[in-house]
C-alpha positions as CSV (number, residue, x, y, z in Angstrom):
1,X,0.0,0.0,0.0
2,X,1.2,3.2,-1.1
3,X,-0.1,6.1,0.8
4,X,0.5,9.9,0.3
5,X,0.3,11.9,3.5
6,X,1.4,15.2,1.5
7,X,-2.0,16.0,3.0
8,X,-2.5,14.9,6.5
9,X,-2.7,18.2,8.1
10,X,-5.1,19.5,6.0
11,X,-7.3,16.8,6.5
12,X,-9.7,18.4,9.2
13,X,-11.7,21.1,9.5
14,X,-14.6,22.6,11.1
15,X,-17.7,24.7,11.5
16,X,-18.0,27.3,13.8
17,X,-20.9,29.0,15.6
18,X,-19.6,32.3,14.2
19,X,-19.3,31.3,11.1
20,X,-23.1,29.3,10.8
21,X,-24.2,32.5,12.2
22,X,-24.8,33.3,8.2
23,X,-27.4,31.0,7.7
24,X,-29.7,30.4,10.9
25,X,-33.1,31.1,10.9
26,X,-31.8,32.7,14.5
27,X,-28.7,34.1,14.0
28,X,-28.5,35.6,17.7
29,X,-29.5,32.4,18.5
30,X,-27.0,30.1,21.1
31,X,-25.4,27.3,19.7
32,X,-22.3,25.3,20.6
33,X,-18.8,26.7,19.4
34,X,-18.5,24.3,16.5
35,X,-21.4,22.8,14.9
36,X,-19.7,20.2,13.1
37,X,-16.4,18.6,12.2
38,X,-15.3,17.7,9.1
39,X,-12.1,14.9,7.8
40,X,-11.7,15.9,4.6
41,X,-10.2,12.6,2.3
42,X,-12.2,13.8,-1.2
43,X,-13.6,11.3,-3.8
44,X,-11.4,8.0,-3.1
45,X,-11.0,8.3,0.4
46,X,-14.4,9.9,1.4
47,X,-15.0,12.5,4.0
48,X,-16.5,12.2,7.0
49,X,-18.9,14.8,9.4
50,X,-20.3,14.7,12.6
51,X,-22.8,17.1,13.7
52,X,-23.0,18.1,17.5
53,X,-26.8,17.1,19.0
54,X,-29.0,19.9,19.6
55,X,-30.9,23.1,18.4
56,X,-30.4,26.9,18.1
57,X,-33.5,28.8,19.2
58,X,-35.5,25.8,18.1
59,X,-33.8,24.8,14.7
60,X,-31.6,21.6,14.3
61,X,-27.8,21.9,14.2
62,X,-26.9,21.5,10.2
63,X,-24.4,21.6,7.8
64,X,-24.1,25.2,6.4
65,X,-25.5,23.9,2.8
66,X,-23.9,24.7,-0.9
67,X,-24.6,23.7,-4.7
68,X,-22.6,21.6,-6.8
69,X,-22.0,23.8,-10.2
70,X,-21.1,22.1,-13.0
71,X,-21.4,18.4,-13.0
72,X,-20.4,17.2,-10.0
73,X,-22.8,14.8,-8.2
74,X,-22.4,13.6,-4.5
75,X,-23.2,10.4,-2.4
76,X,-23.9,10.5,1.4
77,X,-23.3,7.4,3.5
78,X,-25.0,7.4,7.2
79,X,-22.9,5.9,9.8
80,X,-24.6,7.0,12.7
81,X,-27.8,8.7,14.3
82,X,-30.8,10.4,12.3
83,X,-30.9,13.3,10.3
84,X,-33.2,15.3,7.5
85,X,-31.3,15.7,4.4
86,X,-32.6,18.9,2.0
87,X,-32.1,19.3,-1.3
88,X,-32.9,22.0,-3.4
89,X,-32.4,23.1,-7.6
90,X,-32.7,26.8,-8.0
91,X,-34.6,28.3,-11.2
92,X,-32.0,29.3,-13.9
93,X,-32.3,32.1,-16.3
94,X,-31.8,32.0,-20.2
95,X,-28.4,32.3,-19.7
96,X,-28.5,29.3,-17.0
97,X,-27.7,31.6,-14.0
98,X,-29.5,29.9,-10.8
99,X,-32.1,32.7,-9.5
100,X,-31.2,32.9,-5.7
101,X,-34.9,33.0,-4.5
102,X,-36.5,31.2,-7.1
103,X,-36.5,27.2,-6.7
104,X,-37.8,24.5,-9.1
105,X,-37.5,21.4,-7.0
106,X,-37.1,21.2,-2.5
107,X,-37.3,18.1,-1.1
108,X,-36.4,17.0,2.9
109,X,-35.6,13.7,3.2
110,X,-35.4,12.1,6.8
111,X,-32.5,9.7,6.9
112,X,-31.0,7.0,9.5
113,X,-28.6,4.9,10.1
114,X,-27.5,2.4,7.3
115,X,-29.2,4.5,4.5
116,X,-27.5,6.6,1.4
117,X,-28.7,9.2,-0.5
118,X,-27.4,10.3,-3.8
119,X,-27.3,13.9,-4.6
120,X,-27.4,15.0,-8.5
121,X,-25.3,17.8,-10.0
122,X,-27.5,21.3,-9.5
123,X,-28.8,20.2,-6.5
124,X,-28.1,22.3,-3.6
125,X,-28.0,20.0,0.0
126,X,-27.6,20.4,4.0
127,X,-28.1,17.6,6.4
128,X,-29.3,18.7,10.0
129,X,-29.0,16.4,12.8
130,X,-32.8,15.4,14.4
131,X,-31.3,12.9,17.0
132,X,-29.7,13.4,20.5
133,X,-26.5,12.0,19.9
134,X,-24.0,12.8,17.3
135,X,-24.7,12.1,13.8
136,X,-22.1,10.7,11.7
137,X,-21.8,10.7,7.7
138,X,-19.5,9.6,5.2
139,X,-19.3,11.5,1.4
140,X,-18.0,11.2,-1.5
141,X,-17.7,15.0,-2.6
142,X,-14.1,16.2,-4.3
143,X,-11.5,18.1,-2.3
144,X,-9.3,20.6,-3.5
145,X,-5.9,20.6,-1.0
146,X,-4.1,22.4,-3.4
147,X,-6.2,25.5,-2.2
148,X,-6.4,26.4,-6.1
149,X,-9.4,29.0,-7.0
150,X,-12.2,26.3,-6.8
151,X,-14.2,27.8,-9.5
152,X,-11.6,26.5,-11.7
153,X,-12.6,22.6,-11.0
154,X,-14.8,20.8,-13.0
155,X,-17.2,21.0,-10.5
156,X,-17.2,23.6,-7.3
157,X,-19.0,24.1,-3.9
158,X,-20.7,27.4,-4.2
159,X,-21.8,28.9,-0.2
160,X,-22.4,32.3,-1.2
161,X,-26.1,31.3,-3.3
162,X,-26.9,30.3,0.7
163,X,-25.2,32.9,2.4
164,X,-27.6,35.4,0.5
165,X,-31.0,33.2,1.6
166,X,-29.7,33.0,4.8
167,X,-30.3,29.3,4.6
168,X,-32.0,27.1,2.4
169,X,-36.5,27.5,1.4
170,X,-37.2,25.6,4.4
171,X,-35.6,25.6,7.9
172,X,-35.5,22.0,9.9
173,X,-36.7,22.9,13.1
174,X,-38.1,20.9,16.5
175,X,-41.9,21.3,17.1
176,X,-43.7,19.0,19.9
177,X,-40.2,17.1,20.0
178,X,-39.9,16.3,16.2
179,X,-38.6,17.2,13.3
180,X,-40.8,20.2,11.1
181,X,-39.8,22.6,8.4
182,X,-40.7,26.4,8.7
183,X,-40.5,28.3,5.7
184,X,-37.6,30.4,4.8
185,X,-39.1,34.0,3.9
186,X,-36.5,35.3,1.7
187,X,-37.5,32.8,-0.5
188,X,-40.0,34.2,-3.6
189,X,-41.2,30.7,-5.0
190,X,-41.2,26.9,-4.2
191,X,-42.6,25.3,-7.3
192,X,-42.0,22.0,-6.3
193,X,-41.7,20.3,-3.1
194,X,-41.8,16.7,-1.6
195,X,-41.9,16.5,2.1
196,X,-42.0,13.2,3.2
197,X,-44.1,13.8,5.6
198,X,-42.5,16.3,7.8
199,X,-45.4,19.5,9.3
200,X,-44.8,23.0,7.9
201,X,-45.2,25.0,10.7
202,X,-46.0,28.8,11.1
């Protein structure tokens, strides 16, 4: 076996409180110092994130969200605990720009232990963590440790579409001790939307 630990120190990373701040439905709201921790191994040795348990002024602790542009699909693997995935595709101009508030297609998917999910290319995603105990996932998303401009790979995470919506169309929040989605108002349009069952609140 020939490993290449060029990388190693690069390998983890994390979310802060400060920096999720961007895209809570509360963002005065009190939440742990890191929200989640991230080993970063790319496509062929996978990544893998745990979530802290818990809420911020009501809403699950989640990943802070980002679209895939160009074609780059993605793969999630849970290890450990439950969680609600969402997934969202924006509208796109005639040029093919994605409209910020506009979105074609939102779906929240509750996932558990043992289960994948498969994520297309266009599709933005976060994963929130429903359970009291630490939810674990394994990915297979590209990761650029060369720190190159990432708009310049075939396929690139872009934040700032969710940093402007302060979040995705729906929020995953905790209403009579389980999971619900409250609407995002920053968002214009929904035009499609599969819910699996999880209560829209007010």
């Amino acid at each position: 076996m020939n490993i290449d630990f060029t990388y190693v120190p690069k390998h983890y990373a994390s979310r802060s409180h400060e920096k999720m701040q961007e895209v809570l439905m509360d963002p005065n709201g009190v939440g742990p110092a890191i929200h989640y921790y991230m080993i970063r191994g790319g496509r062929d040795q996978r990544n893998i994130t745990v979530w802290e348990p818990g809420t911020i002024s009501g809403e699950y602790i989640k990943t802070y969200g980002h679209y895939h542009v160009g074609k780059l699909d993605e793969t999630y693997w849970f290890i450990h605990g439950e969680g609600v995935a969402l997934l969202q595709k924006l509208v796109q101009d005639e040029q093919g720009n994605m409209i910020v508030d506009q979105v074609e297609e939102f779906k929240a998917v509750p996932v558990k232990q043992g289960e994948s999910l498969f994520i297309p290319s266009s599709y933005g995603h976060l994963v929130a963590n429903v359970g009291s105990t630490y939810f674990v996932t394994a990915d297979d998303s590209i990761v650029d440790f060369e720190e190159r401009d990432p708009v310049s790979m075939p396929g690139h995470a872009d934040y700032l579409l969710v940093k402007q919506m302060q979040g995705f169309a729906y929020y995953v929040v905790e209403h009579e001790g389980k999971p619900a989605l409250k609407k995002n108002p920053r968002y214009k349009s929904v035009l499609k939307e599969e819910l699996n069952g999880l209560p829209v609140i007010g």
